[in-house]
C-alpha positions as CSV (number, residue, x, y, z in Angstrom):
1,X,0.0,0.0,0.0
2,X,1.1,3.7,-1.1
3,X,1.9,5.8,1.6
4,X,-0.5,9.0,1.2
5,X,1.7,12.6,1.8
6,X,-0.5,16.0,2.6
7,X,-3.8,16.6,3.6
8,X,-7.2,15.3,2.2
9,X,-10.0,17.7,0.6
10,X,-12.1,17.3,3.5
11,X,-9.3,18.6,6.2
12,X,-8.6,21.6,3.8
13,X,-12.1,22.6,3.9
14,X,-12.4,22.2,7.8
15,X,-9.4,24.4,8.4
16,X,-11.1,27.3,5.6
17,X,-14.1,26.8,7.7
18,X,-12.6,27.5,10.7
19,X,-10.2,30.5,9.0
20,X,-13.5,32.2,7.8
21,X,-15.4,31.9,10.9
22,X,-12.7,34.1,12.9
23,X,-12.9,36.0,10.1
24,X,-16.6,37.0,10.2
25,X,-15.8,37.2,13.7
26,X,-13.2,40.0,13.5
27,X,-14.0,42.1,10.7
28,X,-16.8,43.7,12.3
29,X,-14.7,44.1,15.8
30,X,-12.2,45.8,13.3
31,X,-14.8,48.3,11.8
32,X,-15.7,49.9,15.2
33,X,-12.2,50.0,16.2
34,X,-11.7,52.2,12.9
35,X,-14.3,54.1,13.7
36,X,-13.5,54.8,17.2
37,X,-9.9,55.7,16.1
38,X,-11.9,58.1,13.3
39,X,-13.9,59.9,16.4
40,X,-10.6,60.5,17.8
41,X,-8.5,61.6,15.4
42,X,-11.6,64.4,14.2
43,X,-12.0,65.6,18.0
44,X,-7.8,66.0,18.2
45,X,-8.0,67.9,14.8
46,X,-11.0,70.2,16.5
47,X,-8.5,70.7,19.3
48,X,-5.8,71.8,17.0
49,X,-8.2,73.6,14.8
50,X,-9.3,75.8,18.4
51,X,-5.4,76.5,19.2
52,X,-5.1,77.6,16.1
53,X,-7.8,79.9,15.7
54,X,-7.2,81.8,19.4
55,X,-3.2,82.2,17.7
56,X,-4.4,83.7,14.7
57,X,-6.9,86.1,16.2
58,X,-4.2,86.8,19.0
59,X,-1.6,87.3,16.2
60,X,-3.8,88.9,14.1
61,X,-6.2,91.2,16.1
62,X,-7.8,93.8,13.5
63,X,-8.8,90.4,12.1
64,X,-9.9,87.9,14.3
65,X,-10.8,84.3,14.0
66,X,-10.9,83.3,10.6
67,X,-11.6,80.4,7.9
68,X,-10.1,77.1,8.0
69,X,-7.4,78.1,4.7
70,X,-6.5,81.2,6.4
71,X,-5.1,79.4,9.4
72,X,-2.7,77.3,7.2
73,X,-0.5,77.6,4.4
74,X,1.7,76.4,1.4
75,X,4.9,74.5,2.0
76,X,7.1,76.7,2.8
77,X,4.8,78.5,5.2
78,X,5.8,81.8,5.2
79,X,3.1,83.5,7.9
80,X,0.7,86.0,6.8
81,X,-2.6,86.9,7.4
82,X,-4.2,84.9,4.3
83,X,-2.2,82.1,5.4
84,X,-1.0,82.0,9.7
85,X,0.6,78.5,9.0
86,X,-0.6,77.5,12.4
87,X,-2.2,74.5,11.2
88,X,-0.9,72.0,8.1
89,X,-2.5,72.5,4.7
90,X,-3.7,69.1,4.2
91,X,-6.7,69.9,7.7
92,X,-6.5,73.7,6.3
93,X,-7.8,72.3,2.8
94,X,-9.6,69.7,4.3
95,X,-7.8,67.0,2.3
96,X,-8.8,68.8,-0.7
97,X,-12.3,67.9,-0.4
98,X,-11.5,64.1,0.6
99,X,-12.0,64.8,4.4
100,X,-9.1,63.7,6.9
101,X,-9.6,60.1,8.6
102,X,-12.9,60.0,7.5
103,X,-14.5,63.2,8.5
104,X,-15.0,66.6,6.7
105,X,-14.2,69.8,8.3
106,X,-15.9,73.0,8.0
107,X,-16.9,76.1,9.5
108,X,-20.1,75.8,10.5
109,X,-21.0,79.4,11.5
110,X,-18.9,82.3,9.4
111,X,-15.4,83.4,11.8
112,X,-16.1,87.1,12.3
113,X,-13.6,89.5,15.3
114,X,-15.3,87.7,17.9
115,X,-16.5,84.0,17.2
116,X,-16.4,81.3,15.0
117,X,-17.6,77.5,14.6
118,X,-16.6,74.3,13.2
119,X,-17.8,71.1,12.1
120,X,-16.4,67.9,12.2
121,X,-18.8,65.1,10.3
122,X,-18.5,61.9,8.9
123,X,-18.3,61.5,5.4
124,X,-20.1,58.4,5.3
125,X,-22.1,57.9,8.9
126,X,-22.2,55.5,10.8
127,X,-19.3,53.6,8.4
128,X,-16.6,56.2,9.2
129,X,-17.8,57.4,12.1
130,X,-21.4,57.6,14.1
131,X,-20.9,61.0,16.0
132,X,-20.3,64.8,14.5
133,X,-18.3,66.9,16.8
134,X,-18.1,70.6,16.7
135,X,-17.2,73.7,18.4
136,X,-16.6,77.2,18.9
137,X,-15.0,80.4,19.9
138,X,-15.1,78.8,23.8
139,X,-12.7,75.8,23.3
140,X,-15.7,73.4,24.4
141,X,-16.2,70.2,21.6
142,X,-19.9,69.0,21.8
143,X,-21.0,66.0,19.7
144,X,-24.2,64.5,18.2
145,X,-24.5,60.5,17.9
146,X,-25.5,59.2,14.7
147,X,-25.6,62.5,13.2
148,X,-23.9,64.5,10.6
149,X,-24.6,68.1,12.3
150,X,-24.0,69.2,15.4
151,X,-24.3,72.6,17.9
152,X,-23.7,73.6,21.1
153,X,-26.8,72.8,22.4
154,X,-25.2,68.9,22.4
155,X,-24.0,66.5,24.6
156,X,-20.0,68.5,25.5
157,X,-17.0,65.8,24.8
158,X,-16.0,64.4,28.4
């Protein structure tokens, strides 16, 4: 009798079986991790995006707060009031239209001497991220879940 080498049809598929059951198993564990990491990175960028406004206005008094371009600036930054390089281009632009980890950023309310607002949302909700964060000339970030807007009549970020 021939001695048989390797494995049989039927112990390949068992072990397929079992590779795509942890597989359906994970993927969706990954997802919400992704998404959590996408909530975090768009409340840091809010965070910047306040630093930065409160240095340009300071900087820049007879101006103010202003729009999301004005606060960055081409590589090399020289500063200026059309462009304060205090944050990069690629959030200033907001990734030329793509977003930046999966949310958009805009201002939400036009920045005038005294005040201004932003928006964080999801570009596609509840597959990039299920919250929208925002906020305003106070420093305080407020999120909505399983929206796309957001005010500061929300829930404030803990």
């Amino acid at each position: 009798m021939k001695k048989q080498k390797g494995f049989s049809l039927i112990e390949l598929l068992i072990v397929v079986a079992i590779i795509l059951i942890i597989a359906a198993i994970a993927i969706p564990n990954l997802m919400r991790a992704r998404m959590s990491a996408n909530e975090s990175s768009a409340a840091g960028s809010l965070r910047t995006i306040n630093t930065a406004e409160v240095s340009y206005a300071t900087t820049y008094p007879t101006i103010g707060f202003s729009s999301l371009a004005a606060l960055g600036g081409t590589q090399p930054c020289v500063p200026a009031a059309t462009g304060g390089c205090f944050i990069d281009n690629f959030l200033a632009t907001n990734g030329a239209g793509a977003g930046k980890d999966g949310y958009a950023f805009t201002l939400q309310t036009a920045a005038t001497a005294t005040g201004y607002g932003t928006l964080a949302a999801p570009l596609t909700l509840n597959q990039t991220g299920t919250r929208a964060f925002c906020s305003d000339q106070t420093g305080v970030i407020y999120y909505n879940a399983g929206a796309a807007t957001c005010t500061n009549a929300n829930s404030p970020l803990q």
